[in-house]
N, CA, C and O atoms as CSV, one atom per row, in Angstrom:
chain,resi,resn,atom,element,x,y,z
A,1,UNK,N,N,26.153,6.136,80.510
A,1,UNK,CA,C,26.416,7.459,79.993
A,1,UNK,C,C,26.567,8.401,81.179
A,1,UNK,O,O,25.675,8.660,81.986
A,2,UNK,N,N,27.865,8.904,81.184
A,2,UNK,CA,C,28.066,9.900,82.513
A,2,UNK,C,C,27.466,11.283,82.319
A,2,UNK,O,O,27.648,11.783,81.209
A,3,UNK,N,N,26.743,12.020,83.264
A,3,UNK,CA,C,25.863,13.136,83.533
A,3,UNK,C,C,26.973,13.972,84.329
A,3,UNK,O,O,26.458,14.677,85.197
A,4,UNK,N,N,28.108,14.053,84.267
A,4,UNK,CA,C,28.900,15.085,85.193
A,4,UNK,C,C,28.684,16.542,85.052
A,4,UNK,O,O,28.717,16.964,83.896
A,5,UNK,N,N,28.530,17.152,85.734
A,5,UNK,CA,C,28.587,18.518,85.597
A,5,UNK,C,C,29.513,19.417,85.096
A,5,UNK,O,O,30.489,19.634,85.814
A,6,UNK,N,N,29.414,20.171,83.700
A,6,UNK,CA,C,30.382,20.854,83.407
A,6,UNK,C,C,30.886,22.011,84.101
A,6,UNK,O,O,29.991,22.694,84.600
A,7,UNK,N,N,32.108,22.447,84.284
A,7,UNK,CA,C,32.305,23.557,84.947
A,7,UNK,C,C,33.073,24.677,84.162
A,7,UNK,O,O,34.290,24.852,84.105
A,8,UNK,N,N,31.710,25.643,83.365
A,8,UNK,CA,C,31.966,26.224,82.382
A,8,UNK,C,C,33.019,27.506,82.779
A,8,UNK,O,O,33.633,28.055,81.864
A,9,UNK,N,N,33.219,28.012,84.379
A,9,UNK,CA,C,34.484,28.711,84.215
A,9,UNK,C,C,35.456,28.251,83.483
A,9,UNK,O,O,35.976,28.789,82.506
A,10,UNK,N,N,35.781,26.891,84.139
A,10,UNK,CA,C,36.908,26.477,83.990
A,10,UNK,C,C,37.483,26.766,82.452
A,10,UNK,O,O,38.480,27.369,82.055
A,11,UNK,N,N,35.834,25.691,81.399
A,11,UNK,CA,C,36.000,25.945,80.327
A,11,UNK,C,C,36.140,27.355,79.430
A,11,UNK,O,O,36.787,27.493,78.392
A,12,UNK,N,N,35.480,28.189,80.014
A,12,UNK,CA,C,35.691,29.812,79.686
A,12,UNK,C,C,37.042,29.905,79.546
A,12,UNK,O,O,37.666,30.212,78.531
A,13,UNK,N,N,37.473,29.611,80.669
A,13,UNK,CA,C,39.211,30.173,81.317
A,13,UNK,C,C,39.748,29.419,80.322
A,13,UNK,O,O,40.234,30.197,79.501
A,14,UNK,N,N,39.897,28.323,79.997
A,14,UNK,CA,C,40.889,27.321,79.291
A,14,UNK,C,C,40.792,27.827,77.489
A,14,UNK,O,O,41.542,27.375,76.624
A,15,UNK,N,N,39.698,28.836,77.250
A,15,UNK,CA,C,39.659,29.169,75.852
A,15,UNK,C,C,40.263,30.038,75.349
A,15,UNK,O,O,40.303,31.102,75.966
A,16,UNK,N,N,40.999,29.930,73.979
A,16,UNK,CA,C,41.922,31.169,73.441
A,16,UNK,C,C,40.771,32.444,73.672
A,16,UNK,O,O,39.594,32.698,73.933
A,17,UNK,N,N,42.041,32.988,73.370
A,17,UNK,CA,C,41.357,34.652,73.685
A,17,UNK,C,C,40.734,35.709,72.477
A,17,UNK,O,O,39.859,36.572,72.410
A,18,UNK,N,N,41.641,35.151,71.671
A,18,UNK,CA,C,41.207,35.584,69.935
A,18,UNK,C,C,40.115,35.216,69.434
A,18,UNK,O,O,39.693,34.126,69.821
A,19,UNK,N,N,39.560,35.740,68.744
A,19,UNK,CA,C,37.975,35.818,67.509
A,19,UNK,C,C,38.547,34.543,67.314
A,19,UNK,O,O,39.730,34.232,67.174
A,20,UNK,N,N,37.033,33.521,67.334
A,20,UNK,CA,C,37.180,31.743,66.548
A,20,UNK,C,C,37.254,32.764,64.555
A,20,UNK,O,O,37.139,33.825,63.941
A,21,UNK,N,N,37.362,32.190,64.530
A,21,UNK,CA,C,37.732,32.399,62.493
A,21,UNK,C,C,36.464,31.995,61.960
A,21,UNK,O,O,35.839,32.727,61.193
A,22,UNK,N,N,35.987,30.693,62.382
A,22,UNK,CA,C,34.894,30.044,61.871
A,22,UNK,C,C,35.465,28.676,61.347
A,22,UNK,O,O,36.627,28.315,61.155
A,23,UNK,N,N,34.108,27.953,61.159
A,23,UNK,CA,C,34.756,26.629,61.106
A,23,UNK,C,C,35.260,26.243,59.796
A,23,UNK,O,O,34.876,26.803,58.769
A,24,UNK,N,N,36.229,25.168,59.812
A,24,UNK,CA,C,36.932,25.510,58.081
A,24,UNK,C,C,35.995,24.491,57.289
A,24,UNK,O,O,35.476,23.451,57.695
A,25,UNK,N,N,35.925,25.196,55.840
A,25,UNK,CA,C,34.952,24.711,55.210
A,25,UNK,C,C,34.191,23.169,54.446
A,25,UNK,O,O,33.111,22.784,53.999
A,26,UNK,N,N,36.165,22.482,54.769
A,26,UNK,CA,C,35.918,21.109,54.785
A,26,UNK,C,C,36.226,20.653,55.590
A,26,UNK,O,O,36.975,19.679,55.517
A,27,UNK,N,N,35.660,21.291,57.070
A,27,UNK,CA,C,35.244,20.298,57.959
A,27,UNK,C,C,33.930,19.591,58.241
A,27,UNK,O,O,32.934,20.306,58.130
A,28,UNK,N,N,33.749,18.411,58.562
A,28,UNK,CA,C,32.977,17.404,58.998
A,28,UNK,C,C,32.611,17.316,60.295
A,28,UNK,O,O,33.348,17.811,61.147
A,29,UNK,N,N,31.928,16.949,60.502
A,29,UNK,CA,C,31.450,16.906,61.963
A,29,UNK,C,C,30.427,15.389,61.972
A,29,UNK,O,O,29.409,15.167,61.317
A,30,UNK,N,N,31.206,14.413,63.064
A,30,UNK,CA,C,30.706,13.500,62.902
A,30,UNK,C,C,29.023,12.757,63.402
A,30,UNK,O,O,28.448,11.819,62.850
A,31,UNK,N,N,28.529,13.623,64.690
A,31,UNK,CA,C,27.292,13.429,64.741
A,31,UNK,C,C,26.947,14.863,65.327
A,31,UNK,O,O,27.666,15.796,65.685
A,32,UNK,N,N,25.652,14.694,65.290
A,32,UNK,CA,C,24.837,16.004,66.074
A,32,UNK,C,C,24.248,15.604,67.046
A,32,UNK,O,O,23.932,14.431,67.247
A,33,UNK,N,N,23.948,16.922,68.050
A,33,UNK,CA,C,22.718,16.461,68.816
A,33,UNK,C,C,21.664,17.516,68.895
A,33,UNK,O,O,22.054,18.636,69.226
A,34,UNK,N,N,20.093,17.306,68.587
A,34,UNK,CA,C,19.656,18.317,68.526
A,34,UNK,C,C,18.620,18.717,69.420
A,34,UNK,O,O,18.094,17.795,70.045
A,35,UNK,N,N,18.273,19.676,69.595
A,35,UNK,CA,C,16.949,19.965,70.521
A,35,UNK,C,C,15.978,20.014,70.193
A,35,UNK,O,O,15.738,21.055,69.581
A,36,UNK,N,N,14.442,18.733,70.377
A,36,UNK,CA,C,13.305,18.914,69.863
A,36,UNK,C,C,12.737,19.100,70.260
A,36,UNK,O,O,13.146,19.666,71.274
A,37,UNK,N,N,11.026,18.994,70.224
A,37,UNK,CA,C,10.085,19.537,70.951
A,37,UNK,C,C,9.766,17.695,71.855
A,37,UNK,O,O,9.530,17.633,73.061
A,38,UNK,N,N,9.815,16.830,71.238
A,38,UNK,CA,C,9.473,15.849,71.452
A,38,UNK,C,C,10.205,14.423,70.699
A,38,UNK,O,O,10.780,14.288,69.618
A,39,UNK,N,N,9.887,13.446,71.822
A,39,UNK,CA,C,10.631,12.119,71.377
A,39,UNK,C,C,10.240,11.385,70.199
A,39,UNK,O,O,10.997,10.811,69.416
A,40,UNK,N,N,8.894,11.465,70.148
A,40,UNK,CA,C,7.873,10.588,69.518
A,40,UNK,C,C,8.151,10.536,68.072
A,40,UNK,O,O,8.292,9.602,67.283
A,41,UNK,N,N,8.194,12.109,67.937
A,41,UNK,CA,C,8.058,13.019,66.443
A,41,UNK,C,C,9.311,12.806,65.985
A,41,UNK,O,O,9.395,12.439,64.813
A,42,UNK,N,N,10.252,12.935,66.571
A,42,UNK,CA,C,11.598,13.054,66.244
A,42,UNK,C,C,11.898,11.388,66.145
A,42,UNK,O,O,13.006,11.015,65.762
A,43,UNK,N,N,11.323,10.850,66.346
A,43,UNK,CA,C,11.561,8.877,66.052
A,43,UNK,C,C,10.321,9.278,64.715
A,43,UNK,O,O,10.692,9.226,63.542
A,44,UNK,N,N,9.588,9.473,64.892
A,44,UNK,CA,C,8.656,9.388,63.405
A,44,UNK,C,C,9.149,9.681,62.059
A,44,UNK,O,O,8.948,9.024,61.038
A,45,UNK,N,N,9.981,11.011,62.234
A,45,UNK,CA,C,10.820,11.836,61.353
A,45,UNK,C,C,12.140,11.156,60.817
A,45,UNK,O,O,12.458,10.675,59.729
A,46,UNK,N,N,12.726,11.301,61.932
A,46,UNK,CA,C,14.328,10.932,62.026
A,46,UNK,C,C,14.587,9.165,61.327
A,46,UNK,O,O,15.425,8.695,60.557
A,47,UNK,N,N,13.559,8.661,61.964
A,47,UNK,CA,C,13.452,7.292,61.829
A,47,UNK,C,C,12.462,6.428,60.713
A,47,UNK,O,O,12.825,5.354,60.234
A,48,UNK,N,N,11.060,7.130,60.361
A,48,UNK,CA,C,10.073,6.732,59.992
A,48,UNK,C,C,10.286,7.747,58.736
A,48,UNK,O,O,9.317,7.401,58.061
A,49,UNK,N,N,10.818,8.606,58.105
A,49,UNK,CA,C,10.937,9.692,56.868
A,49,UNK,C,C,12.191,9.270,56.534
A,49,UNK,O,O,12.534,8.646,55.530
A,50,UNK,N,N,13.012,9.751,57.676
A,50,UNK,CA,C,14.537,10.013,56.577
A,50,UNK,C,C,15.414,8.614,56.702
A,50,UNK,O,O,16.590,8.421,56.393
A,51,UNK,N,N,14.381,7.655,57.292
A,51,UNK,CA,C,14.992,6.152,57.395
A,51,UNK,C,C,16.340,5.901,57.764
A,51,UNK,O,O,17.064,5.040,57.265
A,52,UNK,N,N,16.739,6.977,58.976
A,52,UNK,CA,C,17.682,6.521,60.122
A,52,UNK,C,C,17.594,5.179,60.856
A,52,UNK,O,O,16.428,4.835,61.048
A,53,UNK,N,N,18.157,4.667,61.135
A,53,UNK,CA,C,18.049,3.574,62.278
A,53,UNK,C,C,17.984,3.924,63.827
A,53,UNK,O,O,19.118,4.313,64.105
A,54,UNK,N,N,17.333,3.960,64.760
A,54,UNK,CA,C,17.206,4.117,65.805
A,54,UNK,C,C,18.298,3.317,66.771
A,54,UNK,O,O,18.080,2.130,67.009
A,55,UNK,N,N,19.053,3.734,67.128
A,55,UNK,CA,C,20.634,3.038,67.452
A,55,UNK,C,C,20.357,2.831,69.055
A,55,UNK,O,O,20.582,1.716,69.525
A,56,UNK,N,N,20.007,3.594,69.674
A,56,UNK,CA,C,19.621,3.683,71.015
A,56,UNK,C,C,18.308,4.425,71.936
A,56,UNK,O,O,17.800,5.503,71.627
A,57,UNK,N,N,18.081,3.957,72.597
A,57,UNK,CA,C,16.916,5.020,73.101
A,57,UNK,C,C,17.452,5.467,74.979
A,57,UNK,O,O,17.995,4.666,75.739
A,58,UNK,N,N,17.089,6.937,75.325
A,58,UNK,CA,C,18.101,7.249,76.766
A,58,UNK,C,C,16.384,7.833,76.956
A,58,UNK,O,O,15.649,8.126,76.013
A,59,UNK,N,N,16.012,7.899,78.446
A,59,UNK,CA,C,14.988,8.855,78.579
A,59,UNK,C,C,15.321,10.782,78.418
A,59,UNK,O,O,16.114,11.616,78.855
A,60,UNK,N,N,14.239,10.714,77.586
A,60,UNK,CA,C,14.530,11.636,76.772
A,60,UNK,C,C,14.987,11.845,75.400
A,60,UNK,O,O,14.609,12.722,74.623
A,61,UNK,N,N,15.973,10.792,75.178
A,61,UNK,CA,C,16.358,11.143,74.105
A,61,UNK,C,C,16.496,9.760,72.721
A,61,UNK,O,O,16.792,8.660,73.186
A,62,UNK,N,N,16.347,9.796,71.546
A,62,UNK,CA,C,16.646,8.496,70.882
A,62,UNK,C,C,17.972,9.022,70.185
A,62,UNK,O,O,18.225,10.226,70.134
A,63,UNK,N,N,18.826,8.023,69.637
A,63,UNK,CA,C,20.010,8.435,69.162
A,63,UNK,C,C,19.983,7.817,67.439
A,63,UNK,O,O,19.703,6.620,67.497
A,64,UNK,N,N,20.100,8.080,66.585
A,64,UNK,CA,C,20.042,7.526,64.905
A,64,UNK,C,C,20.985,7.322,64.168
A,64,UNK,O,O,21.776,8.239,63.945
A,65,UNK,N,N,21.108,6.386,63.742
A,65,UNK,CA,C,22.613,6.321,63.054
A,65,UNK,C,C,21.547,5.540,61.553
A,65,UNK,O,O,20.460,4.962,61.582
A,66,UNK,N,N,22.826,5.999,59.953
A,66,UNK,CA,C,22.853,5.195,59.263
A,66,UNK,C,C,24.047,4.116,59.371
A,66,UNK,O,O,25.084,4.341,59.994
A,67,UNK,N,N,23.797,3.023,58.747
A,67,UNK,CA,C,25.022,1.864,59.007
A,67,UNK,C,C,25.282,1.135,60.268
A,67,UNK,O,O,24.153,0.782,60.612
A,68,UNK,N,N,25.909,0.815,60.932
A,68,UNK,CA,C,26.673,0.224,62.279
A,68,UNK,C,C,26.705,1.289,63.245
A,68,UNK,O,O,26.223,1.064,64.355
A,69,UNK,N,N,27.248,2.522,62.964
A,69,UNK,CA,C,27.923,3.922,63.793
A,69,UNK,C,C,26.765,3.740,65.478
A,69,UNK,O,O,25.681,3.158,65.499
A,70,UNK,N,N,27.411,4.394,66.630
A,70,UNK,CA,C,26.832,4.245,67.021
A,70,UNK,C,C,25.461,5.344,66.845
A,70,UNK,O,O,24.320,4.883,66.883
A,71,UNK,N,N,25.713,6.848,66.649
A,71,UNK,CA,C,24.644,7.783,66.138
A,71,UNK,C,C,25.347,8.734,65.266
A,71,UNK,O,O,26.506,9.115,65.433
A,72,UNK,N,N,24.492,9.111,64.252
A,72,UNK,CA,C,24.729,10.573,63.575
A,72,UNK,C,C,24.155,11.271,64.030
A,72,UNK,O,O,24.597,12.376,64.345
A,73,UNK,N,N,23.296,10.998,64.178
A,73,UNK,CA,C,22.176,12.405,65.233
A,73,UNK,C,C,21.732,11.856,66.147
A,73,UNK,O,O,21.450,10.664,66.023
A,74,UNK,N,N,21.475,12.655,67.618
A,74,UNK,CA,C,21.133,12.075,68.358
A,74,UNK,C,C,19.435,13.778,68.756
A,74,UNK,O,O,19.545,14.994,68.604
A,75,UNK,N,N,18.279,13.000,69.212
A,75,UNK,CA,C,17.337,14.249,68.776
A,75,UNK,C,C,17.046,14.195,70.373
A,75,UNK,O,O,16.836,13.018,70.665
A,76,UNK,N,N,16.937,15.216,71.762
A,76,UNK,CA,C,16.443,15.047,73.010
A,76,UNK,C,C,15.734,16.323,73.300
A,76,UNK,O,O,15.671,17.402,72.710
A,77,UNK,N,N,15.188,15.824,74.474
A,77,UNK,CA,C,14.310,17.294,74.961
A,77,UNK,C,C,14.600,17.649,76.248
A,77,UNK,O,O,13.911,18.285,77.046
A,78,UNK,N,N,15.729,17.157,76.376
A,78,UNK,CA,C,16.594,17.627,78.169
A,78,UNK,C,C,16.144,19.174,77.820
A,78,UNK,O,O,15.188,19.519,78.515
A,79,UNK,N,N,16.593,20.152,76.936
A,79,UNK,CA,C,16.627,21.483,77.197
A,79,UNK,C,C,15.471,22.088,76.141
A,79,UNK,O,O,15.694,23.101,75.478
A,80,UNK,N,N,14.036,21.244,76.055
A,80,UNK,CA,C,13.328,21.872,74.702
A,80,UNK,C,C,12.182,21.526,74.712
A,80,UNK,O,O,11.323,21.846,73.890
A,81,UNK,N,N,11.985,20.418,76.218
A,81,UNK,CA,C,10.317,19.372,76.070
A,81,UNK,C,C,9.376,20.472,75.374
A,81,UNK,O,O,9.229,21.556,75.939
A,82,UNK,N,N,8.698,20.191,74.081
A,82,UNK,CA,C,7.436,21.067,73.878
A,82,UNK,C,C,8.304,21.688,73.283
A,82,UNK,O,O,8.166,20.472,73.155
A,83,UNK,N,N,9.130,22.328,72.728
A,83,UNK,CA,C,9.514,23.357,71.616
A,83,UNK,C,C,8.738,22.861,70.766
A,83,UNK,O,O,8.170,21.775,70.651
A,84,UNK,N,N,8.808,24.324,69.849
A,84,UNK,CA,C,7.525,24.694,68.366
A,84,UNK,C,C,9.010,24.565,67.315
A,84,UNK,O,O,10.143,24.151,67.560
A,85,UNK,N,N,8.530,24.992,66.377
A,85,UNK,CA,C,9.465,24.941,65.312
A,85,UNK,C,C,10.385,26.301,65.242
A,85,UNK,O,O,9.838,27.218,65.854
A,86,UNK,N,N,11.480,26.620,64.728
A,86,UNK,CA,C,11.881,27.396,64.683
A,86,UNK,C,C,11.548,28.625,64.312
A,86,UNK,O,O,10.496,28.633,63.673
A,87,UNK,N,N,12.274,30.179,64.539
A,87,UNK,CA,C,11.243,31.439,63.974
A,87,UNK,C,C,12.140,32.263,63.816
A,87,UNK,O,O,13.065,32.079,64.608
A,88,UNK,N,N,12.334,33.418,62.879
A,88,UNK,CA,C,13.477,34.413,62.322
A,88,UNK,C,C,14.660,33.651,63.033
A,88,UNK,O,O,14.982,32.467,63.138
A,89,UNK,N,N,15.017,34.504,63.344
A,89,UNK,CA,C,16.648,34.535,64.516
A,89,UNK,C,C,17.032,33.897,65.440
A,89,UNK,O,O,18.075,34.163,66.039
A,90,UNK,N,N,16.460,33.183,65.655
A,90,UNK,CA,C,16.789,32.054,66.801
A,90,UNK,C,C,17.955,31.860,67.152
A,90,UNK,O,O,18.362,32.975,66.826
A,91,UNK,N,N,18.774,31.401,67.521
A,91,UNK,CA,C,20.159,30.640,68.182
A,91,UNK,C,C,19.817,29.357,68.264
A,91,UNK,O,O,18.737,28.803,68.472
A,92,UNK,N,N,21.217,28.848,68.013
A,92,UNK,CA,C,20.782,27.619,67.965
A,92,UNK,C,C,21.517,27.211,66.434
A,92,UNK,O,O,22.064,28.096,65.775
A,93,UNK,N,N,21.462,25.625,65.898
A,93,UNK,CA,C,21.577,25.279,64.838
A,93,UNK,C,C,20.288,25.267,63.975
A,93,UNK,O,O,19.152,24.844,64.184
A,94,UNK,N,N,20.964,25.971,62.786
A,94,UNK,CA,C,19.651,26.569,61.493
A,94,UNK,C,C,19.745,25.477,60.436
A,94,UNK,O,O,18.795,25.293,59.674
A,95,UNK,N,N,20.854,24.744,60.361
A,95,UNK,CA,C,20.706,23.739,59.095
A,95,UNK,C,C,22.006,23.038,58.887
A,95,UNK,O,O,23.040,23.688,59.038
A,96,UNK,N,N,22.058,21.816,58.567
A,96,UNK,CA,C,22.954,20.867,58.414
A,96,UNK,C,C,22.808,19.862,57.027
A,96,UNK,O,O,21.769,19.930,56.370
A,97,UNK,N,N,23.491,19.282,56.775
A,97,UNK,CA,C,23.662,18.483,55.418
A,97,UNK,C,C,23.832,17.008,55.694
A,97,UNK,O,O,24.668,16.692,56.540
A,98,UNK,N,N,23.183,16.128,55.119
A,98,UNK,CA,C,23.414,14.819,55.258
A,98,UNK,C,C,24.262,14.487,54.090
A,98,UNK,O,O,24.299,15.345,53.207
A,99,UNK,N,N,24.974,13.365,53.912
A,99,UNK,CA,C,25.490,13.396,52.303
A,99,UNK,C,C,25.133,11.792,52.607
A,99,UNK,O,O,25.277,11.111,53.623
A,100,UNK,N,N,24.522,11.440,51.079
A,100,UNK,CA,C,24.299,9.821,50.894
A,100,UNK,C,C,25.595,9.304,49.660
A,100,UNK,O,O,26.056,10.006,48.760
A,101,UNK,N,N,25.920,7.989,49.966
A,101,UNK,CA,C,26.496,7.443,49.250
A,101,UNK,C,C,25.804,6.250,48.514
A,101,UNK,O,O,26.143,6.034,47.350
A,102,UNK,N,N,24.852,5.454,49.108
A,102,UNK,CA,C,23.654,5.018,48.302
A,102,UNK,C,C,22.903,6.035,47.412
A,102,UNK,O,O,22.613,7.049,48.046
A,103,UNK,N,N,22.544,6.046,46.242
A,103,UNK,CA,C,21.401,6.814,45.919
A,103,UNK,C,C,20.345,6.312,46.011
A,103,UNK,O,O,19.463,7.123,46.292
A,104,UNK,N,N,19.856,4.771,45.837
A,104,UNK,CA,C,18.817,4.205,45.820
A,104,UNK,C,C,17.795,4.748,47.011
A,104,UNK,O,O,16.613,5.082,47.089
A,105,UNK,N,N,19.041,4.630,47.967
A,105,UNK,CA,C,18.801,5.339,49.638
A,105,UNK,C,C,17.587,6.793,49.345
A,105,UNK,O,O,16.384,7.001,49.505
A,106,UNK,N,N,18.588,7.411,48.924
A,106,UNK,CA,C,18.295,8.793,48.723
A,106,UNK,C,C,17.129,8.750,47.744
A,106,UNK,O,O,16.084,9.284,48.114
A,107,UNK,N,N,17.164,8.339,46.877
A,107,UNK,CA,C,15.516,8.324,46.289
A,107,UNK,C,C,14.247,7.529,46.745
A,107,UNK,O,O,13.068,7.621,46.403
A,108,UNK,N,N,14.862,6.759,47.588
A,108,UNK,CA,C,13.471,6.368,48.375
A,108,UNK,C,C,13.333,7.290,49.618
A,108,UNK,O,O,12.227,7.129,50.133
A,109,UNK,N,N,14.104,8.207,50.268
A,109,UNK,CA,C,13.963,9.020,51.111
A,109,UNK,C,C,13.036,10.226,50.867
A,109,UNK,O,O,12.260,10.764,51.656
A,110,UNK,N,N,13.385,10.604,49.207
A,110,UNK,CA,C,12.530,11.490,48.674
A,110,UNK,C,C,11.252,11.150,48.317
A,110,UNK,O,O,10.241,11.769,48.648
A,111,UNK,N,N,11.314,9.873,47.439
A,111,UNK,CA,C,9.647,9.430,47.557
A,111,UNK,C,C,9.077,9.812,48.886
A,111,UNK,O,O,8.278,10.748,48.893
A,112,UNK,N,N,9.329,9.315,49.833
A,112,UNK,CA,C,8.663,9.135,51.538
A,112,UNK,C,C,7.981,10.704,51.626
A,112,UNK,O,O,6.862,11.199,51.760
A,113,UNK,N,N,9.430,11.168,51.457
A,113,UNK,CA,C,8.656,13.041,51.729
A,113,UNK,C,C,7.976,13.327,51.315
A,113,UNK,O,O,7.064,13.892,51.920
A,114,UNK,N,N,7.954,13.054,49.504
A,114,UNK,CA,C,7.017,13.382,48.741
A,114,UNK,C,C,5.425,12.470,49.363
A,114,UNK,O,O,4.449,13.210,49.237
A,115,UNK,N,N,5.199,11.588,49.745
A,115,UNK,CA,C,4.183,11.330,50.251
A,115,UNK,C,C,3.688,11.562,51.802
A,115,UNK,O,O,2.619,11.328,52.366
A,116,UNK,N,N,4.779,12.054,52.190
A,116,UNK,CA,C,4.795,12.819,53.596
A,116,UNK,C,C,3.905,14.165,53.277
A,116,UNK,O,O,3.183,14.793,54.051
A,117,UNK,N,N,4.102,14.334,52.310
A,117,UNK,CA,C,3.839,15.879,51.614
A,117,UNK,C,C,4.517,17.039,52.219
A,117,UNK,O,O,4.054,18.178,52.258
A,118,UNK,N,N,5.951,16.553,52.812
A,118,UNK,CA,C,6.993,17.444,53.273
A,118,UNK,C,C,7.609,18.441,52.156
A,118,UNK,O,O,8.316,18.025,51.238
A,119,UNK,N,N,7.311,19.619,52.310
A,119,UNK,CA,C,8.198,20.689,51.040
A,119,UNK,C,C,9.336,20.346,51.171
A,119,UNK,O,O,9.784,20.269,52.315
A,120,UNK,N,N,10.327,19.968,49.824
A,120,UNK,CA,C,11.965,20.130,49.424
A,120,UNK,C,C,11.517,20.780,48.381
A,120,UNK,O,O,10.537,20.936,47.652
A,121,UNK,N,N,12.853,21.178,48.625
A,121,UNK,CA,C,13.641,22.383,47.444
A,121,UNK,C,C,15.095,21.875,47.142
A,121,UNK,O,O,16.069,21.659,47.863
A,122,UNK,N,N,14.830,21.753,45.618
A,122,UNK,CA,C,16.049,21.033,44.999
A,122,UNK,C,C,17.010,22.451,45.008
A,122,UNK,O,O,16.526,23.529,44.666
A,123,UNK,N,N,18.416,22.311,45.438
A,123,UNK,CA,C,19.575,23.205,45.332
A,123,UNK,C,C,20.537,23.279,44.962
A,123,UNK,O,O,20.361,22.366,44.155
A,124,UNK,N,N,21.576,23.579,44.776
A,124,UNK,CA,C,23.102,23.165,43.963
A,124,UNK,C,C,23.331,22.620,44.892
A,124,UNK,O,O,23.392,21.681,44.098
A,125,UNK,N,N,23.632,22.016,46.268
A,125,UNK,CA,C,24.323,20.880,47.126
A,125,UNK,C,C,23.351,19.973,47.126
A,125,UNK,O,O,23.744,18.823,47.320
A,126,UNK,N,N,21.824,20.167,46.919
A,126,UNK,CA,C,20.944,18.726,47.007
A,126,UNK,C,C,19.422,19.196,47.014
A,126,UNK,O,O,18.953,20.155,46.400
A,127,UNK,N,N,18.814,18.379,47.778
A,127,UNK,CA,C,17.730,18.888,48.536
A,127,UNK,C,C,17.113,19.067,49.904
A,127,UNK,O,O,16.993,18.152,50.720
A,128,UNK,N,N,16.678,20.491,50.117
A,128,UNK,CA,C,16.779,20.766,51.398
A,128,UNK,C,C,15.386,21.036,52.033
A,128,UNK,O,O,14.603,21.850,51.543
A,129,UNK,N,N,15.137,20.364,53.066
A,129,UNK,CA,C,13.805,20.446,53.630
A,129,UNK,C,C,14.137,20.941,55.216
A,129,UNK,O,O,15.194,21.301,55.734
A,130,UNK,N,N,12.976,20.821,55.672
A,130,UNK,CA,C,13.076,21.340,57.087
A,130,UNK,C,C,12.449,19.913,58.169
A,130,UNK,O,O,11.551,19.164,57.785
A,131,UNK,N,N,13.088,19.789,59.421
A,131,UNK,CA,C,12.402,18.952,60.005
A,131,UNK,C,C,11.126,19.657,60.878
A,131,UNK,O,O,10.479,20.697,60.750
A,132,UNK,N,N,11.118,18.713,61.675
A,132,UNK,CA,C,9.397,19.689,62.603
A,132,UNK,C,C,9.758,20.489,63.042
A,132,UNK,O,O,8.914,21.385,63.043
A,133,UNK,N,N,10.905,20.837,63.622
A,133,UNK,CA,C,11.417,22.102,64.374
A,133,UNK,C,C,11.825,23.150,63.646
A,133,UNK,O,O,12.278,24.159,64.188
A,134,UNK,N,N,11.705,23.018,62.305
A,134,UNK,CA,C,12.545,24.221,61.536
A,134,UNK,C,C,13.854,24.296,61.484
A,134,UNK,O,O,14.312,25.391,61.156
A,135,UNK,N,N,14.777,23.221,61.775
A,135,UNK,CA,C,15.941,22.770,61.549
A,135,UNK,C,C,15.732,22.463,59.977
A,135,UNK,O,O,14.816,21.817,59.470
A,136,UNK,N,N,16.970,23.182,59.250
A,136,UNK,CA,C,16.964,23.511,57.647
A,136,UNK,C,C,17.838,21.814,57.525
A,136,UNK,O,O,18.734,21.749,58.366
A,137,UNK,N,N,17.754,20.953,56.945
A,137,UNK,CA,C,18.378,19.639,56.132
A,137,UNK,C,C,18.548,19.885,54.842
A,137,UNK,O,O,17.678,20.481,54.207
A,138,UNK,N,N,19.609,19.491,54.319
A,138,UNK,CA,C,20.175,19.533,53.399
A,138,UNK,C,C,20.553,17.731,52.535
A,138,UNK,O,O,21.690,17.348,52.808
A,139,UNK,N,N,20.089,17.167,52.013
A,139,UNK,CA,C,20.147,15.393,51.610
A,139,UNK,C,C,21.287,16.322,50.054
A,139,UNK,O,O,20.927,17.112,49.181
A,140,UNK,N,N,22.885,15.609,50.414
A,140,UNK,CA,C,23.772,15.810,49.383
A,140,UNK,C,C,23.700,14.726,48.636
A,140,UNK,O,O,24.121,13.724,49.214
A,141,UNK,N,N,23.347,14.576,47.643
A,141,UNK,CA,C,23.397,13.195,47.131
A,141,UNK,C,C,25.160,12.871,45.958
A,141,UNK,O,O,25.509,13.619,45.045
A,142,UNK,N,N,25.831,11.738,46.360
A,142,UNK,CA,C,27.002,11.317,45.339
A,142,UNK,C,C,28.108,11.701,46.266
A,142,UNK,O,O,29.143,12.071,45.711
A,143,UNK,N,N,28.085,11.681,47.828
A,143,UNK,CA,C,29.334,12.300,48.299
A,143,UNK,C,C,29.841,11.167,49.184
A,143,UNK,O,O,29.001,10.344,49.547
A,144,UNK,N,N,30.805,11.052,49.484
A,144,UNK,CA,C,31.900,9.886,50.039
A,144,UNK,C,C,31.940,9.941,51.462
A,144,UNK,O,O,32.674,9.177,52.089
């Protein structure tokens, strides 16, 4: 995995000049990467709750995929060792959506929480909980 240094003039310079619009609403985005407080927790969670597969491990960081893929999320603490959970206004990513195409999946994911004694809140796209960091999840259940 190459560590090159970005050279964010460059990238500054190379960007349109106009307001982004925002992202369009059926777009997808194929993995994440997020900033946690820790490795451990984020393999406990990621891996041991929402029954990701642990696809790779980098120091610092583990990477999770469902299926073959190499990750859907990847969770590190290059920029976060020791972060707390999230608080009002932060920057940063506030919440994302998983969508299952198993349901069986998805209802044993919810049992887990429910004995995790993790709060969800059922919503019109699914149910949405928070991980340790206060990153908002969203479990879509019936989507392709």
């Amino acid at each position: 995995m190459a560590t090159d240094r970005l050279d964010l003039q460059a990238l500054y310079e190379s960007a349109p000049k106009a307001a982004w619009p925002g992202m369009d609403a059926d777009a997808a985005i194929g993995h994440i990467h997020l900033q946690v407080g820790n490795v451990p927790e984020a393999d406990r969670f990621y891996e041991g709750v929402l029954g990701l597969k642990k696809m790779a491990s980098y120091p610092g960081a583990s990477f999770f995929a469902s299926g073959a893929y190499h990750h859907h999320i990847a969770a590190n603490v290059w920029n976060s060792r020791n972060a707390t959970a999230r608080t009002g206004a932060m920057t940063g990513l506030n919440d994302y959506a998983l969508a299952f195409n198993d349901q069986q999946m998805l209802a044993s994911i919810l049992a887990k929480l429910e004995a995790e004694q993790i709060p969800v809140d059922r919503t019109a796209e699914g149910y949405r909980l928070l991980d340790p960091w206060g990153i908002g999840i969203t479990l879509v259940p019936g989507a392709a």
